[in-house]
VEXKE-874156 format. One record per residue (C-alpha): residue in one letter; chain; x, y, z. Coordinates in nm, 2 decimals. Layout:
<rs>
> a | A | X | Y | Z
...
</rs>
This chain:
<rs>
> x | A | 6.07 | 0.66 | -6.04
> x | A | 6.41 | 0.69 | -5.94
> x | A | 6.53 | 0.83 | -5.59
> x | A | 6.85 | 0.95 | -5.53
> x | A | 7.03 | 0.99 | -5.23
> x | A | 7.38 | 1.14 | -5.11
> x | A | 7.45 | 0.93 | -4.83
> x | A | 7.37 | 0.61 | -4.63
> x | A | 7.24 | 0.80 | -4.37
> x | A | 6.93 | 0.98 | -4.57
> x | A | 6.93 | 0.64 | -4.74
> x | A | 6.87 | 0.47 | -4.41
> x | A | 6.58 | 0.70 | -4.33
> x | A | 6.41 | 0.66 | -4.66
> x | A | 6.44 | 0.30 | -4.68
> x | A | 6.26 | 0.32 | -4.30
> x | A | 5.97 | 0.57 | -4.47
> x | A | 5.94 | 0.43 | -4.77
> x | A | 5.68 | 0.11 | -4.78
> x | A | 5.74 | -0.08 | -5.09
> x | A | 6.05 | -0.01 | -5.32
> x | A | 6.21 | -0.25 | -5.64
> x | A | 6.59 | -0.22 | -5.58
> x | A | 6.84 | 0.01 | -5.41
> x | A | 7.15 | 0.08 | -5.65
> x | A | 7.44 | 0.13 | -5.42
> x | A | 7.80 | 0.23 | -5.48
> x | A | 8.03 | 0.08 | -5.22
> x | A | 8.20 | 0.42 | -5.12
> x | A | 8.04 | 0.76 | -5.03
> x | A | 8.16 | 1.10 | -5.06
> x | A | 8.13 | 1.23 | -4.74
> x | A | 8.11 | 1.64 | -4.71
> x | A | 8.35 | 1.77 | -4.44
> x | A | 8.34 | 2.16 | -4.36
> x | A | 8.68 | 2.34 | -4.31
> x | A | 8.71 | 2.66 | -4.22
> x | A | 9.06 | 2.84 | -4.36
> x | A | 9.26 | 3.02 | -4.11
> x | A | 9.16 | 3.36 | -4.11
> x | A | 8.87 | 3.39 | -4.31
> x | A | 8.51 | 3.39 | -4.18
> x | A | 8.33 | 3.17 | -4.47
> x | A | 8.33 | 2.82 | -4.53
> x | A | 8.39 | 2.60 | -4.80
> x | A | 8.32 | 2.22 | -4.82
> x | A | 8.58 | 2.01 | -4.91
> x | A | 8.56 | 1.64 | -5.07
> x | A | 8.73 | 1.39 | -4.83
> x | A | 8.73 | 1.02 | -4.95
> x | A | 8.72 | 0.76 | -4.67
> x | A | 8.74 | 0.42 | -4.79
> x | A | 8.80 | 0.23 | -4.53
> x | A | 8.52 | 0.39 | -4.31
> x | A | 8.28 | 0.40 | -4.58
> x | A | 8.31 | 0.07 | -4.71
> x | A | 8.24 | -0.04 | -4.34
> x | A | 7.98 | 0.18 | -4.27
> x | A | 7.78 | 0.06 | -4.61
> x | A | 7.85 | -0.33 | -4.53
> x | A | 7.72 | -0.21 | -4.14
> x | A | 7.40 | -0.05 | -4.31
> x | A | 7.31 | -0.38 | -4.54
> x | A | 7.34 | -0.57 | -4.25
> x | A | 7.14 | -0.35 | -3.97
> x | A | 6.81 | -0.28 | -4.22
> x | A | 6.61 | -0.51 | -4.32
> x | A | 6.41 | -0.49 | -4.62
> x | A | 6.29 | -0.70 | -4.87
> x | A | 6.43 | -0.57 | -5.19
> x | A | 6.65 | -0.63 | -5.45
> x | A | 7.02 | -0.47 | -5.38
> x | A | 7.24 | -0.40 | -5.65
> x | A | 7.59 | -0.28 | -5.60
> x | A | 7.77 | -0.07 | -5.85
> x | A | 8.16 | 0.00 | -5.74
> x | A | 8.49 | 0.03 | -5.82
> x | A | 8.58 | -0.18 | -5.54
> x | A | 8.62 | -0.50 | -5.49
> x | A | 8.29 | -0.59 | -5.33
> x | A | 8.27 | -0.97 | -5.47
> x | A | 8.60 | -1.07 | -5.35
> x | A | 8.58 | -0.93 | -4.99
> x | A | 8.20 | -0.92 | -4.92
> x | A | 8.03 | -1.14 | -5.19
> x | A | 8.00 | -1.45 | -4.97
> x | A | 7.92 | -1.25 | -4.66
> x | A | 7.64 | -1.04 | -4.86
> x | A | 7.46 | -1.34 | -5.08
> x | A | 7.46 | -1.51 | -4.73
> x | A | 7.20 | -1.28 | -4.61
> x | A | 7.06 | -1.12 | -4.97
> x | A | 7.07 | -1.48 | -5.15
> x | A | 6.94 | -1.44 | -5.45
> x | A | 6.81 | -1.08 | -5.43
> x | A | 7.19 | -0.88 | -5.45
> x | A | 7.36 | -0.87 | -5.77
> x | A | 7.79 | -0.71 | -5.76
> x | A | 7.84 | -0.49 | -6.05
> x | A | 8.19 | -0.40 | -6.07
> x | A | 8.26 | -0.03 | -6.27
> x | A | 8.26 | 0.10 | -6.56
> x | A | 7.94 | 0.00 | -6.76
> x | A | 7.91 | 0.18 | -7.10
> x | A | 7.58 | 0.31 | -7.06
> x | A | 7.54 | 0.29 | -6.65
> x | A | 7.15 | 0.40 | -6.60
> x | A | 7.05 | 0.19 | -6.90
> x | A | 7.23 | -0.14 | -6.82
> x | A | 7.14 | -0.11 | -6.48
> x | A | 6.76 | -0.08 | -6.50
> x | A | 6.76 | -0.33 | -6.78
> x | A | 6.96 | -0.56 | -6.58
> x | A | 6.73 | -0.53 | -6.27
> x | A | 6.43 | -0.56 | -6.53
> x | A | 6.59 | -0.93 | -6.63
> x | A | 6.67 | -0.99 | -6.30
> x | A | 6.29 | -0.92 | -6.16
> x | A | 6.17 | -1.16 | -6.39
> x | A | 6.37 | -1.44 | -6.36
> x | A | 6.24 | -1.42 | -5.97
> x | A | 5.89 | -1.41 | -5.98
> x | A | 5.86 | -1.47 | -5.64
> x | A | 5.97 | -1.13 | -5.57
> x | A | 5.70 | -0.97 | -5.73
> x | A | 5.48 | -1.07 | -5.43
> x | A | 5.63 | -0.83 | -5.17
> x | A | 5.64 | -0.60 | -5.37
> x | A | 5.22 | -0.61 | -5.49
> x | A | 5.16 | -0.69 | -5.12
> x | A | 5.34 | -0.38 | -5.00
> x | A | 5.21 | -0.14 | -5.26
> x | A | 4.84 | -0.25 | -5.19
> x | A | 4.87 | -0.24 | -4.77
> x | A | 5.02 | 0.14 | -4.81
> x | A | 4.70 | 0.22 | -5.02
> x | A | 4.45 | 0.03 | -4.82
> x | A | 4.60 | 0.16 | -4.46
> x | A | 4.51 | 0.51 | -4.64
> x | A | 4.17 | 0.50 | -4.71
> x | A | 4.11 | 0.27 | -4.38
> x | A | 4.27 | 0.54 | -4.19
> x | A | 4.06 | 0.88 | -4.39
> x | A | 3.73 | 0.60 | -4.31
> x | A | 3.81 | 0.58 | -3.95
> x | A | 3.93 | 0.91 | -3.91
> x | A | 3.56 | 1.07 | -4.13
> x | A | 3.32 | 0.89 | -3.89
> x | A | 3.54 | 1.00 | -3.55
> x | A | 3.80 | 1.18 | -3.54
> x | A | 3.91 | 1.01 | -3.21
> x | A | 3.85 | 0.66 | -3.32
> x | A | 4.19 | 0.55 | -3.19
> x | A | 4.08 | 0.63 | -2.81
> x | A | 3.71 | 0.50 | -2.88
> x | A | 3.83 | 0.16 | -2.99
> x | A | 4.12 | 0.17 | -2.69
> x | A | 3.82 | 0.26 | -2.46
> x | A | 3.58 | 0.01 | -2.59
> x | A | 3.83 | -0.23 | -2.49
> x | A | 3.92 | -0.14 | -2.19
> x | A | 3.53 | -0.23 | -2.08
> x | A | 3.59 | -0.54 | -2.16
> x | A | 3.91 | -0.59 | -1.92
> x | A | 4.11 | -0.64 | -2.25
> x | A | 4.45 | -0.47 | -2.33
> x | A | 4.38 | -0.11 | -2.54
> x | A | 4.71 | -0.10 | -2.75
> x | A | 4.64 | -0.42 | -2.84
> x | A | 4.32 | -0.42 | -2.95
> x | A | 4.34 | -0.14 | -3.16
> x | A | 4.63 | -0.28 | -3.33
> x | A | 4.44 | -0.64 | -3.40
> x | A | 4.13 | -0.43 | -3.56
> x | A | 4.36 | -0.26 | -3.77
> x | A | 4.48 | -0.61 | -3.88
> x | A | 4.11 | -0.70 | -3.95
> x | A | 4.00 | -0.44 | -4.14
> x | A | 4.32 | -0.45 | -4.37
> x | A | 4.33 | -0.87 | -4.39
> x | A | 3.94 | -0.75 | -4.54
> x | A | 4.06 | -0.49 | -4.79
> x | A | 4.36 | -0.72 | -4.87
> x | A | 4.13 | -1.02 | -4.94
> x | A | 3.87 | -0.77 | -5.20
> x | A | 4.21 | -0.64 | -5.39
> x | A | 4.17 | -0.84 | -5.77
> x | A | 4.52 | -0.70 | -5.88
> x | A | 4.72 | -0.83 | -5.55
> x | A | 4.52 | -1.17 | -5.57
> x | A | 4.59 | -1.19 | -5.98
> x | A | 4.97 | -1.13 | -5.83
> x | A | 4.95 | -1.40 | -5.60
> x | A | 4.76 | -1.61 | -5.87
> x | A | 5.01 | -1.58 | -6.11
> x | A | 5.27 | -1.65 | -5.85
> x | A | 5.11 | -1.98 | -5.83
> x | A | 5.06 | -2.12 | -6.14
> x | A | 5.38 | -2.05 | -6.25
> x | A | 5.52 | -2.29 | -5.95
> x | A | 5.24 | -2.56 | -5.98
> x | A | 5.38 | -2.90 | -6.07
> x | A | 5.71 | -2.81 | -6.06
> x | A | 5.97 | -3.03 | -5.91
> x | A | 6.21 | -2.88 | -5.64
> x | A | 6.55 | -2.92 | -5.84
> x | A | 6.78 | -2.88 | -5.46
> x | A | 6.87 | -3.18 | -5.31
> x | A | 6.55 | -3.33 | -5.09
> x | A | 6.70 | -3.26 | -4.74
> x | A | 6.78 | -2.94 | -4.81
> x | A | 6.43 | -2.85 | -4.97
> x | A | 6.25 | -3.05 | -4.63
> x | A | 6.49 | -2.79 | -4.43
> x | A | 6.38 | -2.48 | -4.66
> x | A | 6.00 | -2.58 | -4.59
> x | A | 6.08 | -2.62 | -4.23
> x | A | 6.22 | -2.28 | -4.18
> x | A | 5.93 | -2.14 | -4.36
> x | A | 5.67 | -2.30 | -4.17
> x | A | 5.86 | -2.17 | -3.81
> x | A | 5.84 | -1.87 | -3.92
> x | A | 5.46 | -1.92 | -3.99
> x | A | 5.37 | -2.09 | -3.66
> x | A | 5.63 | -1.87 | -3.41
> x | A | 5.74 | -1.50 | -3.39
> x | A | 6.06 | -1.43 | -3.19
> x | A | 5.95 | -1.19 | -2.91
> x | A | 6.13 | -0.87 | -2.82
> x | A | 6.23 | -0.91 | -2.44
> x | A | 6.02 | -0.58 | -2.32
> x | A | 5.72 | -0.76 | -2.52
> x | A | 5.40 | -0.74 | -2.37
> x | A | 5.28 | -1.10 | -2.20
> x | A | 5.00 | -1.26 | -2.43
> x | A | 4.81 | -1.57 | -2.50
> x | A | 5.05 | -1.77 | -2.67
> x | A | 5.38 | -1.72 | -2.56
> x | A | 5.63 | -2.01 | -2.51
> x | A | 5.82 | -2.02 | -2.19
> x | A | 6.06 | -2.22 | -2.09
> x | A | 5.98 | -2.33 | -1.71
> x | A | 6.26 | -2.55 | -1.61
> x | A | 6.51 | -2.78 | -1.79
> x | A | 6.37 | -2.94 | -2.09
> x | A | 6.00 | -2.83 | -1.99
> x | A | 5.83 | -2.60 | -2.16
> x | A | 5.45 | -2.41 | -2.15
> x | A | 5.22 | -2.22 | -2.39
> x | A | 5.08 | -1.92 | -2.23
> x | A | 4.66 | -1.99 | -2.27
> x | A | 4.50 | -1.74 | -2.05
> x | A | 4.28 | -1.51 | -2.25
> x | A | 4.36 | -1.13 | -2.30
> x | A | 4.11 | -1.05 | -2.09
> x | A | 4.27 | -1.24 | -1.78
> x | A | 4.63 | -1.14 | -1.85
> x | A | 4.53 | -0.77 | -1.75
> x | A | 4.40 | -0.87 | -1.43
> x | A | 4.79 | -1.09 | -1.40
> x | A | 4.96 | -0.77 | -1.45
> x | A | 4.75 | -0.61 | -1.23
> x | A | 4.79 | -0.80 | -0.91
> x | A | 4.37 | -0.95 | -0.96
> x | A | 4.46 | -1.28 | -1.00
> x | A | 4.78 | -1.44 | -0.90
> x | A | 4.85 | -1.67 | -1.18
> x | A | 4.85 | -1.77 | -1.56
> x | A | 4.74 | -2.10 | -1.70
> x | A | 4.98 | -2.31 | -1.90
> x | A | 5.00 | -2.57 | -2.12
> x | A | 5.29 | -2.77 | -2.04
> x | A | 5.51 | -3.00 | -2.23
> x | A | 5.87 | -3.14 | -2.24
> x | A | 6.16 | -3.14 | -2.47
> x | A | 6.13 | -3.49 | -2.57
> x | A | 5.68 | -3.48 | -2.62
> x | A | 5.67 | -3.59 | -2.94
> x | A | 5.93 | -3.88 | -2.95
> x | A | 5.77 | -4.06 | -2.71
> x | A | 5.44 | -3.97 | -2.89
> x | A | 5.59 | -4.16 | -3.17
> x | A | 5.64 | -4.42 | -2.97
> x | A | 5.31 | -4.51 | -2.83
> x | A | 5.12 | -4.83 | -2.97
> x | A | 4.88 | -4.59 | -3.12
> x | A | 5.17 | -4.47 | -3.35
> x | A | 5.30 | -4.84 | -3.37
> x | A | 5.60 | -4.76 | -3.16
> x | A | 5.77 | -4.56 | -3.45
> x | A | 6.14 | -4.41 | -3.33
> x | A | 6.31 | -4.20 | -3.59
> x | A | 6.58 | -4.42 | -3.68
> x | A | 6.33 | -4.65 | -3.78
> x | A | 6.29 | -4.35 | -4.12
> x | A | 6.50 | -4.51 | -4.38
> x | A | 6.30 | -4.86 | -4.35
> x | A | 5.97 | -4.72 | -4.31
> x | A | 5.66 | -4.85 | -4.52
> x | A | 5.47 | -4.63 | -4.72
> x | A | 5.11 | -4.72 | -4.58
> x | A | 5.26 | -4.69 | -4.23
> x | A | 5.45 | -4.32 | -4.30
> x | A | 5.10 | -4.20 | -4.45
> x | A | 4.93 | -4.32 | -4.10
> x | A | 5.26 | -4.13 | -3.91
> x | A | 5.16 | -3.79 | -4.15
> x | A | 4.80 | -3.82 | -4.00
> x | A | 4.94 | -3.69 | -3.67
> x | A | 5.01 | -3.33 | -3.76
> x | A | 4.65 | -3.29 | -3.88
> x | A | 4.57 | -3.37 | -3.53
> x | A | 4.36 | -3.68 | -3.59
> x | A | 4.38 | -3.78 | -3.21
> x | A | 4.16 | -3.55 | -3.03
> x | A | 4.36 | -3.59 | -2.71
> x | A | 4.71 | -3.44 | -2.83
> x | A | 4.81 | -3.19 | -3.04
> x | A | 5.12 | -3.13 | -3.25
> x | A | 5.33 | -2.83 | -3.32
> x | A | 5.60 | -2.85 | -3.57
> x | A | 5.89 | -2.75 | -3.61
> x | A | 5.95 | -2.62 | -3.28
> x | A | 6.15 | -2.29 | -3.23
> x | A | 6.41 | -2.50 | -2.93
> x | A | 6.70 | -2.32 | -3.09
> x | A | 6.81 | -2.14 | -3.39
> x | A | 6.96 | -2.41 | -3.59
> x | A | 6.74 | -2.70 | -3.52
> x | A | 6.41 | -2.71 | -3.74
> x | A | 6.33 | -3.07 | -3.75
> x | A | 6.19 | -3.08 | -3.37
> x | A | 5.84 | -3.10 | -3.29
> x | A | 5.66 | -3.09 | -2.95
> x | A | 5.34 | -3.28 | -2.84
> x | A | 5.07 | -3.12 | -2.60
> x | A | 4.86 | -3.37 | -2.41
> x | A | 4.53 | -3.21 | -2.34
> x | A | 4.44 | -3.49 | -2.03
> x | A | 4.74 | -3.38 | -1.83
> x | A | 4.51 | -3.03 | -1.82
> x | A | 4.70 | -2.71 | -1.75
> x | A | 4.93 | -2.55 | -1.48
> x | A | 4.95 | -2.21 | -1.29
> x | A | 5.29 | -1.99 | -1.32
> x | A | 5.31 | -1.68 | -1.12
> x | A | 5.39 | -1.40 | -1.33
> x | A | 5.70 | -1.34 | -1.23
> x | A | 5.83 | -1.73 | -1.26
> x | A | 5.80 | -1.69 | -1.69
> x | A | 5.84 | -1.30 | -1.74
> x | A | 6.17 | -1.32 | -1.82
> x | A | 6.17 | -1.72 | -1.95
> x | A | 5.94 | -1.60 | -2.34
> x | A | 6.14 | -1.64 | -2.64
> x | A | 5.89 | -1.70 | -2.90
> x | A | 5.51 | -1.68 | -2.94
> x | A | 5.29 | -1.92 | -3.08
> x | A | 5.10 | -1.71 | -3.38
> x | A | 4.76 | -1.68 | -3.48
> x | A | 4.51 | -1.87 | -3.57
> x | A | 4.74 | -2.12 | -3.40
> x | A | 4.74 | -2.04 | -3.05
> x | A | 4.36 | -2.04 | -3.11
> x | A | 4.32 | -2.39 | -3.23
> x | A | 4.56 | -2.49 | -2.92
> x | A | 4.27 | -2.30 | -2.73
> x | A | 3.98 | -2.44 | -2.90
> x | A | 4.06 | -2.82 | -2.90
> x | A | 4.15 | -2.80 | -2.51
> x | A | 3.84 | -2.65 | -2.45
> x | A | 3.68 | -2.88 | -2.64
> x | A | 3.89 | -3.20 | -2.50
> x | A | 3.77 | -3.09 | -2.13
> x | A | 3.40 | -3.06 | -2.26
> x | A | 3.37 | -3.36 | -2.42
> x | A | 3.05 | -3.58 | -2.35
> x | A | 3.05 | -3.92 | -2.36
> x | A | 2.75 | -4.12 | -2.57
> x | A | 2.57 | -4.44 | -2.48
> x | A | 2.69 | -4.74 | -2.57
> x | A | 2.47 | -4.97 | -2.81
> x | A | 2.36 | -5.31 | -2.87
> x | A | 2.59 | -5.51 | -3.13
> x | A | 2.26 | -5.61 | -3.32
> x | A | 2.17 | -5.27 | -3.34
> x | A | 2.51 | -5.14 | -3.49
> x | A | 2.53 | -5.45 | -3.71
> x | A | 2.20 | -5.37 | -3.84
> x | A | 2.19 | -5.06 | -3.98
> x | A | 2.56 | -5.18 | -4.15
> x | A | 2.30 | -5.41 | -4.34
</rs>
C-alpha cells in the first residue's frame, strides 16, 4: 500500500504514527495552498503559490529533524545531488537514492527500483520485520492486559510503589518484558533475522580494517550506552562525570534512588573511575606492562591473553568498552576496580553532571560482580602432597 500525502507537514505526522514503513518517495518542492480573498467578493479561492527556496529548505529541515529508519527516495526536478547529495548520504548512507525527473513510467520505475534496491540491502529487511511484529505484539499485549483489568496500568504502578520502586518506570520495563517474550516466540521475525545471518556468515569485511574496527566500535557504544535527555529521570546506571577526568557509574538500586529523591537518604553510591583506568590497567605486570604503542609489534599469543580482559577474566576489575568520553572518540575504554569499593555523591553534586547511561543487562553485571567481589570467601589452603596427588 501506497500513502500519499500533500505536504511535509501531514508527512511529518504520519511518519511519527506510523510504526514500520519501506520508503518515503519525496519530491524536493511542495505546492503549498495559500487562500486569497479578491477584493470585494465574499468567497475564497485557493491559489497555487510555488516557493522554492522555502520549500526546498523546509524538506532538507524535515530529513534532518525525523528520524526514521527507512529508505528515502527523492524524485525532483531539482538539483538535489548537486546541492544536497553529500549532505543527505551523510546521514541516509546507503538508505537515500536522488532520482532526478522525468522517468517514462514514474510509479513503475520507482517501485521496481526500490524493490532492487531492498534487496541488494538485506540488512534493511530487519527493521522493517522487527517493526511490523512489535506493532502486532504491543496489540494483543495491550487487549491481554486491558481483558483481565481494565486498570492494569495503575495496578502494576501501584504494585510498585510497595515496593519503594519508581511507578512509571516499572510499568514501562514490564511492558519491555512481556514484548522481549512475544518477540522471542515470533518464527517469521526469527526466520528474518536467521536469514539475515546466514547470508553474512563467512563473509570478509571488504572496507579497509580500521575503518571496519571503528564501524564495530560505534555499534557496540551504542549497545552498551544510551545518551540521556537532561530532564531524564536518575537511575542505576548513569555515568557522571564528578570532577576532571573522574568519572562514576550510578549503582544504587531503583528502590533506593526514590528514597534519594525524596530527601530518605542523603546520598547515591558510585562506582568511580578515571579517564586514564584502563591504560594503566594495561600496564600492570598482570597484563605484561602492555602500552598501546607497543600494537604494531605485538605477538599473537600475547594479544590473545590482552583480548581475555574484556571477558572480564580478572574477577577484581571490570572493563567497559568503548567508552562514550566524547562523540568522536570510540576507541577508549575505562576500567572499574571493585577493591577501591564505591563512593557517596549527594544528589545534587551529579544531577546535572549524566550524559550517558550504562544499558542493560550491563549495568547489572557491573552490579553483580561487585557484589560478588565484596562477598567473596576465601578457602583453606592445602598441603602440596595433597594437590600433587590427586594431579597423579
Amino acid at each position: 500500500p501506497v500513502l500519499g500525502v500533500k505536504d511535509l507537514d501531514l508527512a511529518e505526522r504520519a511518519i511519527r504514527s506510523i510504526g514500520s514503513f519501506s520508503a518515503i518517495i519525496l519530491d524536493w518542492i511542495f505546492d503549498d495552498r495559500a487562500k486569497l480573498l479578491k477584493p470585494g467578493e465574499g468567497s475564497e479561492e485557493v491559489e497555487f503559490v510555488r516557493a522554492g527556496s522555502v520549500q526546498a529548505d523546509r524538506t532538507l529541515a524535515f530529513l534532518e529533524r525525523n528520524d526514521f529508519y527507512s529508505l528515502v527516495y527523492v524524485y525532483s526536478n531539482e538539483d538535489v545531488e548537486g546541492k544536497y547529495g553529500s549532505q543527505l548520504r551523510e546521514r541516509f548512507a546507503e538508505r537515500i537514492k536522488i532520482q532526478k525527473k522525468p522517468l517514462e513510467h514514474p510509479a513503475e520505475e520507482i517501485i521496481q527500483q526500490i524493490e532492487e534496491w531492498r534487496a541488494q540491502n538485506q540488512n534493511l529487511s530487519i527493521p522493517f520485520a522487527w517493526t511490523a511484529t512489535i506493532n502486532r505484539s504491543i496489540q494483543k499485549i495491550f487487549k491481554e492486559l486491558a481483558d483481565a483489568d481494565k486498570n492494569w496500568v495503575q495496578e502494576i504502578g501501584n504494585s510498585a510503589q510497595d515496593d519503594g520502586v519508581n511507578g512509571e518506570i516499572f510499568v514501562i520495563e514490564i511492558l519491555e518484558y512481556l514484548l522481549a517474550e512475544s518477540l522471542a516466540q515470533n518464527t517469521s521475525l526469527l526466520s528474518s533475522i536467521r536469514d539475515c545471518l546466514a547470508s553474512t556468515s563467512g563473509e570478509k569485511a571488504v572496507d579497509q580494517e580500521l575503518q571496519k574496527e571503528e564501524s564495530v566500535a560505534k555499534l557496540f557504544r551504542r549497545l552498551f550506552y544510551t545518551k540521556l535527555n537532561s530532564d531524564a529521570l536518575i537511575m542505576t546506571g548513569d555515568i557522571c562525570e564528578i570532577g576532571e577526568d573522574q568519572y562514576g557509574i550510578v549503582i544504587t538500586p531503583e528502590c533506593d534512588i526514590k528514597d534519594v529523591l525524596s530527601g530518605k537518604i542523603a546520598t547515591l553510591e558510585l562506582l568511580t573511575f578515571s579517564r586514564d583506568s584502563f591504560d594503566k590497567y594495561l600496564q600492570l605486570g598482570i597484563n605484561d606492562n602492555y602500552k598501546r604503542t607497543s600494537y604494531p609489534n605485538t605477538t599473537d599469543k600475547r594479544l590473545q591473553k590482552l583480548r581475555r580482559v574484556f571477558n572480564q577474566s580478572d574477577p577484581k576489575y571490570h572493563v567497559l568498552p568503548s567508552f562514550p568520553f566524547d562523540e568522536a572518540s570510540f576507541n577508549l575504554s575505562v576500567v572499574v576496580d571493585f577493591s577501591k569499593g564505591s563512593e557517596r555523591f549527594a544528589i545534587g553534586r551529579i544531577k546535572d553532571k549524566r550524559r550517558y547511561k550504562l544499558n542493560s543487562p550491563f549495568i547489572q553485571q557491573v552490579r553483580q560482580r561487585y557484589i560478588s567481589h565484596l562477598g567473596r570467601v576465601g578457602v583453606p589452603s592445602l598441603p602440596l602432597s595433597l594437590r600433587d596427588f590427586n594431579l597423579k
